[in-house]
RONU-841564 format. One record per atom (N, C-alpha, C): y, z, x; residue in one letter. Coordinates in steps of 0.001 Angstrom, whole numbers, padded with zeros to 6 digits, always signed. Layout:
residues N
YZXA ...
This chain:
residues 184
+028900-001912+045811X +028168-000768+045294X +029104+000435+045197X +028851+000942+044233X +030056+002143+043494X +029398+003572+044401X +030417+004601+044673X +029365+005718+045132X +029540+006855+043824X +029380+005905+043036X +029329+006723+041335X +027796+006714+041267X +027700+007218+039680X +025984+007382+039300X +025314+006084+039090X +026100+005086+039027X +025111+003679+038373X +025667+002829+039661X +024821+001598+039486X +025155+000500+040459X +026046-000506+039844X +027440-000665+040583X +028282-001669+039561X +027960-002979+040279X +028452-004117+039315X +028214-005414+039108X +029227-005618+040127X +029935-006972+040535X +030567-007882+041262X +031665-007519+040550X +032706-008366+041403X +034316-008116+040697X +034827-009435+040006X +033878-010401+039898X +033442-011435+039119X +032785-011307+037557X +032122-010017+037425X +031493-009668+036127X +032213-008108+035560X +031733-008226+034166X +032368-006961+033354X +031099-005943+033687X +031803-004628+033858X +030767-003343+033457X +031301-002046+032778X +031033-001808+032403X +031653-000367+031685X +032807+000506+032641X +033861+001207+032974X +035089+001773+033394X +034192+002784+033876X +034476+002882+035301X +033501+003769+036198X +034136+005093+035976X +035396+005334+035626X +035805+006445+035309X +035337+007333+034206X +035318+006402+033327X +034907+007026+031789X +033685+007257+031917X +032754+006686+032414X +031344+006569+032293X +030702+007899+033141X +031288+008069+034549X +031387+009277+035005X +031978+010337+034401X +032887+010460+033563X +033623+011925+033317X +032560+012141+032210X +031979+010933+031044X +030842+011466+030008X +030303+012079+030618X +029752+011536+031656X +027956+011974+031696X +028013+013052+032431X +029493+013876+033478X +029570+015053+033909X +029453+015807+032757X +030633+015596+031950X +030702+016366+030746X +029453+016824+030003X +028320+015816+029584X +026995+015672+029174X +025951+016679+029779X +026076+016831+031321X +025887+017273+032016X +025939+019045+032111X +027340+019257+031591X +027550+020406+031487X +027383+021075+030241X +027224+020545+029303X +027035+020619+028391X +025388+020890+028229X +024233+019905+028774X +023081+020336+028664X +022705+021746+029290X +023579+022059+030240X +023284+023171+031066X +024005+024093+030920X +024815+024207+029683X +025267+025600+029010X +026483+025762+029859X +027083+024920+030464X +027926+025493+031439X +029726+025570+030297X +029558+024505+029451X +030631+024612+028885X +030005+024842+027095X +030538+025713+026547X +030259+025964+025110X +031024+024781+024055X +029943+023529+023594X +030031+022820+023194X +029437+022223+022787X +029099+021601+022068X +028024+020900+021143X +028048+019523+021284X +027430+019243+021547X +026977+017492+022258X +025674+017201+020905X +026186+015987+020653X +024242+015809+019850X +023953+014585+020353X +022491+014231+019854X +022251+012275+019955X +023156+011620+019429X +023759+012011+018285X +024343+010906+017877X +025961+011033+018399X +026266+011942+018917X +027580+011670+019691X +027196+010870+021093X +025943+011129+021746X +025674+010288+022735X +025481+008583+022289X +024937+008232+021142X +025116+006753+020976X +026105+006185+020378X +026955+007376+019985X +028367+006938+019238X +029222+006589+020509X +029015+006779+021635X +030026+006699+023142X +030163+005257+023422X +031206+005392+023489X +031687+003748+023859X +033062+003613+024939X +032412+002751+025769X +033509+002788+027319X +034079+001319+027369X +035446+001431+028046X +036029+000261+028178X +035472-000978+028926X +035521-001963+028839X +034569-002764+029802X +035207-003918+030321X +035251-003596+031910X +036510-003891+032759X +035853-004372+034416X +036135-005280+034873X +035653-006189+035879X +035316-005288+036946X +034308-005458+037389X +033838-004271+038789X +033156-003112+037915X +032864-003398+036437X +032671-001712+036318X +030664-001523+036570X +030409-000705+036078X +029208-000457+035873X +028125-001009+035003X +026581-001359+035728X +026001-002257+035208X +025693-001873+033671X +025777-002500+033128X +025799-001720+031220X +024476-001859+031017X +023763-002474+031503X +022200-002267+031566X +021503-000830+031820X +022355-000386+033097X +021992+000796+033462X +022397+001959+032744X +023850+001759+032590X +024207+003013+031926X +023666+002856+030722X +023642+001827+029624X +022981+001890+028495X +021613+002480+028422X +021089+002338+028967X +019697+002868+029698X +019262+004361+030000X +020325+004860+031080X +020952+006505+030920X +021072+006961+029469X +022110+006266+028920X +022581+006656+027408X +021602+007189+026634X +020478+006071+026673X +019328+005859+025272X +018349+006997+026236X +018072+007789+026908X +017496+008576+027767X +018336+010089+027742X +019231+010334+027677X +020200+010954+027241X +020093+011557+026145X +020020+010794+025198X +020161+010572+023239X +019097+011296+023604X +017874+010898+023665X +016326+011639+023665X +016363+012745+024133X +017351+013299+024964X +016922+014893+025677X +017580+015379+024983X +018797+015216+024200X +019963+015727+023422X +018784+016135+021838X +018160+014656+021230X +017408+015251+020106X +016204+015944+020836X +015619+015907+021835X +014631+016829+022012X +014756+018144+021795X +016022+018940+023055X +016763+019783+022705X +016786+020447+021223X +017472+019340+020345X +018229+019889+018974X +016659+020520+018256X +015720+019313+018568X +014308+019735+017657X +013865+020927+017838X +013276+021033+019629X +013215+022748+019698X +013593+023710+019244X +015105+023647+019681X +015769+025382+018747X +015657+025120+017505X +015964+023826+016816X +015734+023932+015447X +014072+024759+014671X +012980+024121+015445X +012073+024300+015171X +011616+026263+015617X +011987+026495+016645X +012242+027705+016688X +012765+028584+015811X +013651+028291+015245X +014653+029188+014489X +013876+029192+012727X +013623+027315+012440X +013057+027214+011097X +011986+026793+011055X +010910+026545+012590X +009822+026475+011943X +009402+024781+012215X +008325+024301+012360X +007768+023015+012303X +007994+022135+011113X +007769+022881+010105X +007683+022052+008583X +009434+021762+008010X +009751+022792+008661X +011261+022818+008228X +011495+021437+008508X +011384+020942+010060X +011768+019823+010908X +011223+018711+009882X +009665+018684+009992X +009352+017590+009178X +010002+017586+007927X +010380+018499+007270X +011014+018168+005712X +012383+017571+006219X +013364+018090+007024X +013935+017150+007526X +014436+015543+007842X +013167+015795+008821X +013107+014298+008870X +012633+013492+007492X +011740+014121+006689X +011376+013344+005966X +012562+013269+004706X +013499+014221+004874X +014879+013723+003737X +015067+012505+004387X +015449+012698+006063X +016206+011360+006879X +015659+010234+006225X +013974+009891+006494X +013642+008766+005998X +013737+008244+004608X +013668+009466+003755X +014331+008862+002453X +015240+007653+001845X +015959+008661+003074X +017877+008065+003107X +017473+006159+003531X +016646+006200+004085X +016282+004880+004500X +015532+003594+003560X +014843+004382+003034X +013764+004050+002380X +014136+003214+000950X +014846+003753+000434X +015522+003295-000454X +016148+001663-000370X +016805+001336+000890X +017169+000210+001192X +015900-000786+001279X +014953-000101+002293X +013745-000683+002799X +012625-001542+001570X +013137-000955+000640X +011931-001530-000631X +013024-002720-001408X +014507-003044-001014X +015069-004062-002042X +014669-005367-000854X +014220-006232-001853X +013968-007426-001522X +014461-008408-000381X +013556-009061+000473X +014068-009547+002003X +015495-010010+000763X +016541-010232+002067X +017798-011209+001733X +019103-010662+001092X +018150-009351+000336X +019297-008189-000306X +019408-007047-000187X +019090-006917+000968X +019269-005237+001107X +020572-005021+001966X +021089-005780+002511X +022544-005317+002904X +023785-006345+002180X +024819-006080+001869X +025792-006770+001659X +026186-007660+002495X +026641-008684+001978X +026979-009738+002375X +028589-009774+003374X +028349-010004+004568X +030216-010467+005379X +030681-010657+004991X +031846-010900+005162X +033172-011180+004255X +033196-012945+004801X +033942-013163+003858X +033870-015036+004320X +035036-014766+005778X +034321-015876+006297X +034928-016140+008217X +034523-014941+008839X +034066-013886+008800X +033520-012994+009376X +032133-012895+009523X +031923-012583+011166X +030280-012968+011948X +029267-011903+011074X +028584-012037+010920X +026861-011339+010254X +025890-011588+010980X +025204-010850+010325X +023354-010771+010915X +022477-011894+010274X +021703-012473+011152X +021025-013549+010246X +020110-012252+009242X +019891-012647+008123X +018929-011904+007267X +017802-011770+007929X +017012-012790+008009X +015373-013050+008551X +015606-011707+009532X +016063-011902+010359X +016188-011394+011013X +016028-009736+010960X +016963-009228+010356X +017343-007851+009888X +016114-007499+009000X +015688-008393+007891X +014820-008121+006885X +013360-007979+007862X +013056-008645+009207X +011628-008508+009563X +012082-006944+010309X +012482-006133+010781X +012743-005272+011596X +012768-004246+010380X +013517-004111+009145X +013383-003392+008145X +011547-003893+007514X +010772-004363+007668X +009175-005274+007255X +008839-003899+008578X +009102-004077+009580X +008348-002972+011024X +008461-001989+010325X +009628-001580+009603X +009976+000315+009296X +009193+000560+007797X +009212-000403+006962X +007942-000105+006085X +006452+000009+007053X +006115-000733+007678X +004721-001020+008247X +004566+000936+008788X +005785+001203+008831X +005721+002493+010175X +005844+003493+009426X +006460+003824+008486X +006176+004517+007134X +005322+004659+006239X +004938+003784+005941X +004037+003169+004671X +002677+003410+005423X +002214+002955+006477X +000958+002365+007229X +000858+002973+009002X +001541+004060+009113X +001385+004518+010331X +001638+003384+011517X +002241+002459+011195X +002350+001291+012607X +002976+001885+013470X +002880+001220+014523X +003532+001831+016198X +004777+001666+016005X +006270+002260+015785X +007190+001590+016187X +008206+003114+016943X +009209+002782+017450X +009391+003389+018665X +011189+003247+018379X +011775+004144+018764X +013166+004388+018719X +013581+003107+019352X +013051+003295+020801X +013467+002219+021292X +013228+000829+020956X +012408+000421+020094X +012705-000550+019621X +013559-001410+018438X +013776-000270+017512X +014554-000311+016584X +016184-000500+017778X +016037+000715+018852X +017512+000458+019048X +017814-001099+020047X +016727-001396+020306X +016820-002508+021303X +016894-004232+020670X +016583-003742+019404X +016257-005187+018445X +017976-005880+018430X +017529-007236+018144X +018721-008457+018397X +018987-009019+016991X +019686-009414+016709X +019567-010289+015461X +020455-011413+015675X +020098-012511+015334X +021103-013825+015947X +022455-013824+014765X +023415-014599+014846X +024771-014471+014196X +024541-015517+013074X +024797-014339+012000X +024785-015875+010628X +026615-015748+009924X +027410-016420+010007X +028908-016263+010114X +029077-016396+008276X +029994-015550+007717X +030404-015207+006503X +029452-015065+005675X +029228-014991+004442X +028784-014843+003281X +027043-014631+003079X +026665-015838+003802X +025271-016184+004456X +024567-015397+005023X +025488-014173+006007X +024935-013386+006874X +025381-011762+006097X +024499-010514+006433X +024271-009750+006550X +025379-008640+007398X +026283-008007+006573X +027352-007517+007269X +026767-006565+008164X +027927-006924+009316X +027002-005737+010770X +027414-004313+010599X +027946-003982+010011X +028676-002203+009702X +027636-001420+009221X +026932-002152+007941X +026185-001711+007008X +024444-001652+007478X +024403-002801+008488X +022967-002434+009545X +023357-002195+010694X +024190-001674+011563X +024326-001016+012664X +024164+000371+012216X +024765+000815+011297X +024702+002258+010505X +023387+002449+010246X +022959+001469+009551X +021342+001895+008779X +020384+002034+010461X +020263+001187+011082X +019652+000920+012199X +020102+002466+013345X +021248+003057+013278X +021690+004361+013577X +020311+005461+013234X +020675+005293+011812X +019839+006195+011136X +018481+006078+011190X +018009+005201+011001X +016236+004819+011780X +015900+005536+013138X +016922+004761+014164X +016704+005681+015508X +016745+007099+015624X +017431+008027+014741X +017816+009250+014096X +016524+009755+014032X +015878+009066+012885X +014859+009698+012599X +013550+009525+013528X +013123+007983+013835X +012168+008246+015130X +012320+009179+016229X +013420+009450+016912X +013879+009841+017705X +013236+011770+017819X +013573+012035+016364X +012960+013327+015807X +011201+013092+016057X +010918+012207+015608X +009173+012206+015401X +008504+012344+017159X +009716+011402+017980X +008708+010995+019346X +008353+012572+020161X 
């Protein structure tokens, strides 16, 4: 057991670099609390990525922190925003964000992302295409869906051509959480 912020794994398993993971989340830290003049957002919090090195920290947990994090960071941003421009401002906002989405969301299961490059791993389609099927349902039809589930969703590996390049839905799937993230 680490006498850091998370509980690390065995020296048998990988966890995130207890160093790095601590100096973020001080930094994060100081940053929420005005102590250092700097601009932190959500999406620099899910853009963070730590080395992952035997003994480190359970990535369950800190991932966990992270996606908890992201949420106080856009909570934050919404307030003063909404302060400064107003409620509707926000929603017009967000509702450009979903635009940006939307567009993909209506081309047909199987083609809405480009295809891997041959020998290079992808997203099974089915896969990607039912999770983009949730974000119409949640747009279109008021369905329940939740940052966290968009950010928590899996998609199994469909390798070259067959599969769904991961750049082009890790990005899009970015931007979804973006925008729920604003609504919750």
């Amino acid at each position: 057991m680490s006498q850091g912020m998370f509980r690390t794994v065995s020296r048998l398993r990988s966890g995130y670099a207890t160093d790095e993971v601590d100096e973020f989340f001080d930094h994060a830290r100081r940053v929420y609390e005005a102590q250092v003049a700097e601009a932190l957002t959500g999406r620099d919090v899910r853009s963070i990525a730590f080395d992952v090195v035997r003994g480190g920290y359970s990535i369950r947990a800190v991932d966990g922190a992270l996606d908890r994090l992201e949420a106080a960071f856009v909570a934050r941003t919404r307030e003063e925003f909404v302060a400064q421009h107003g409620q509707q401002a926000w929603m017009d906002q967000l509702a450009d964000g979903a635009r940006t989405l939307y567009g993909r969301l209506t081309r047909p299961d199987g083609e809405r992302f480009a295809p891997a490059h041959r020998g290079e791993p992808g997203y099974e389609p089915a896969d990607v295409d039912a999770l983009c099927q949730r974000l119409v349902a949640y747009f279109d039809r008021g369905e329940p869906l939740t940052a966290q589930a968009v950010r928590s969703a899996t998609f199994r590996r469909r390798g070259g051509r067959r599969g769904y390049a991961e750049g082009p839905v890790d990005a899009f799937c970015d931007r979804a959480v973006e925008v729920l993230l604003g609504v919750e």
